[in-house]
N, C-alpha and C positions, 0 to 999 in steps of 0.2 A: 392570586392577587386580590385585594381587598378593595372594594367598593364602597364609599359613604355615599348615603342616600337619605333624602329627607321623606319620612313616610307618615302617614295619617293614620290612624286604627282610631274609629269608635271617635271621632271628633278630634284625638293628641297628637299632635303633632310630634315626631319624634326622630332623631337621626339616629340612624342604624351604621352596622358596618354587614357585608355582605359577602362572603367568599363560599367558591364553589368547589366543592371539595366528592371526589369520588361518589361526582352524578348529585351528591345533597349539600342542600343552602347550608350553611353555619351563619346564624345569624347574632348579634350583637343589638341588644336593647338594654340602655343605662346601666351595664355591667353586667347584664346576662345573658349565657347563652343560649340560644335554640339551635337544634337542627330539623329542618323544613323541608320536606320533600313533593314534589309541587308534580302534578295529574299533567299529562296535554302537554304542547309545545310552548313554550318561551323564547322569545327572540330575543337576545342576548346583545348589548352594546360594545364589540370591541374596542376600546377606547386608541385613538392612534390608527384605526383602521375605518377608508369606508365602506360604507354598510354599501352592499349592493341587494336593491329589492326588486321581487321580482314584479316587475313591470312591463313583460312583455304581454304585446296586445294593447296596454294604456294608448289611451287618444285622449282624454284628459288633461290638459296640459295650467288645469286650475289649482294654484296651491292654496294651501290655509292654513292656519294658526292651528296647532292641537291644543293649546295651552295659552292663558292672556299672556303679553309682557311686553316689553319694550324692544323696538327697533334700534337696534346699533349699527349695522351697515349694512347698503346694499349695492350687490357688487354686480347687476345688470342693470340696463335702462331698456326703455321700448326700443325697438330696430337689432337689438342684439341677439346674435345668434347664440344659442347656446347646446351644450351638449348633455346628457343624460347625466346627473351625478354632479355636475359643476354646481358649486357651491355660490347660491342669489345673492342668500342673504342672513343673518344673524340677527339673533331674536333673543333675548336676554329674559329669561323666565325664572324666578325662586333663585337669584343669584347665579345663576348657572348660563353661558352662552351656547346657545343652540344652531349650529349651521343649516341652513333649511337649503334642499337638495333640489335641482330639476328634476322631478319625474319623467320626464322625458327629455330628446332633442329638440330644436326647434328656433321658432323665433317670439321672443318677448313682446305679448302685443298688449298688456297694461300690467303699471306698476302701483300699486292702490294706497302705499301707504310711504312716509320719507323718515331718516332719522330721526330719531326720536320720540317719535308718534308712540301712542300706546294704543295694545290692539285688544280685541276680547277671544274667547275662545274660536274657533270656526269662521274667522274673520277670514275672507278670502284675499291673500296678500298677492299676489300677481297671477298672471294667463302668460301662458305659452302659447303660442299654436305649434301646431305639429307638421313636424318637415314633410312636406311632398314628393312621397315617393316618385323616382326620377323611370321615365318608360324605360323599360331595356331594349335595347337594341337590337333588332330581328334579323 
């Protein structure tokens, strides 16, 4: 399956197409091809699937922007429970919408930014706290 991606090299901005072909990149740049074979792990976006990360052990329950761009919706408020994976909020960055994920369970204790808003990099966009684990019963 072929991937379009906007990518930078050396200040150019440039869209590419992307497919992974027996373990190597085939790449597409203004009509030509490369093939790219890349060192180390890459985490891979199934498109249509979610990503599950591994976040066990996380007590963190602070998100943030990886990337500036605009807020389009957000689908918790404060007092809301939430569970690991449920999708907050969308984030709209380089034309593309972004579901931003709970890293954890828990409950929503601030929401720092509303539709529309524009954020910067690293902007901290809402706090979880993290469920309390319940005593077991002896």
């Amino acid at each position: 399956m072929t991937k379009k991606r906007k990518v930078t090299i050396d200040g150019d901005e440039f869209e590419v197409e992307l497919e992974k072909i027996d373990g190597l990149w085939q790449v597409k740049v203004d009509g030509k091809s490369f093939t790219v074979s890349v060192e180390g792990r890459i985490v891979e976006e199934a498109a249509g699937k979610k990503r599950k990360r591994g976040n066990k052990g996380k007590t963190s329950g602070t998100i943030s922007s990886t990337i500036p761009g605009k807020i389009i919706s957000i689908n918790a408020e404060i007092g809301a429970q939430v569970k690991e994976g449920d999708v907050l909020m969308i984030l709209e960055a380089m034309k593309m919408q972004n579901e931003i994920h709970a890293p954890i369970s828990g409950t929503v204790s601030q929401v720092n930014y509303k539709p529309g808003d524009s954020v910067e990099a690293n902007a901290p966009l809402l706090v979880i706290s993290p469920e309390v684990p319940k005593p077991s019963d002896a």
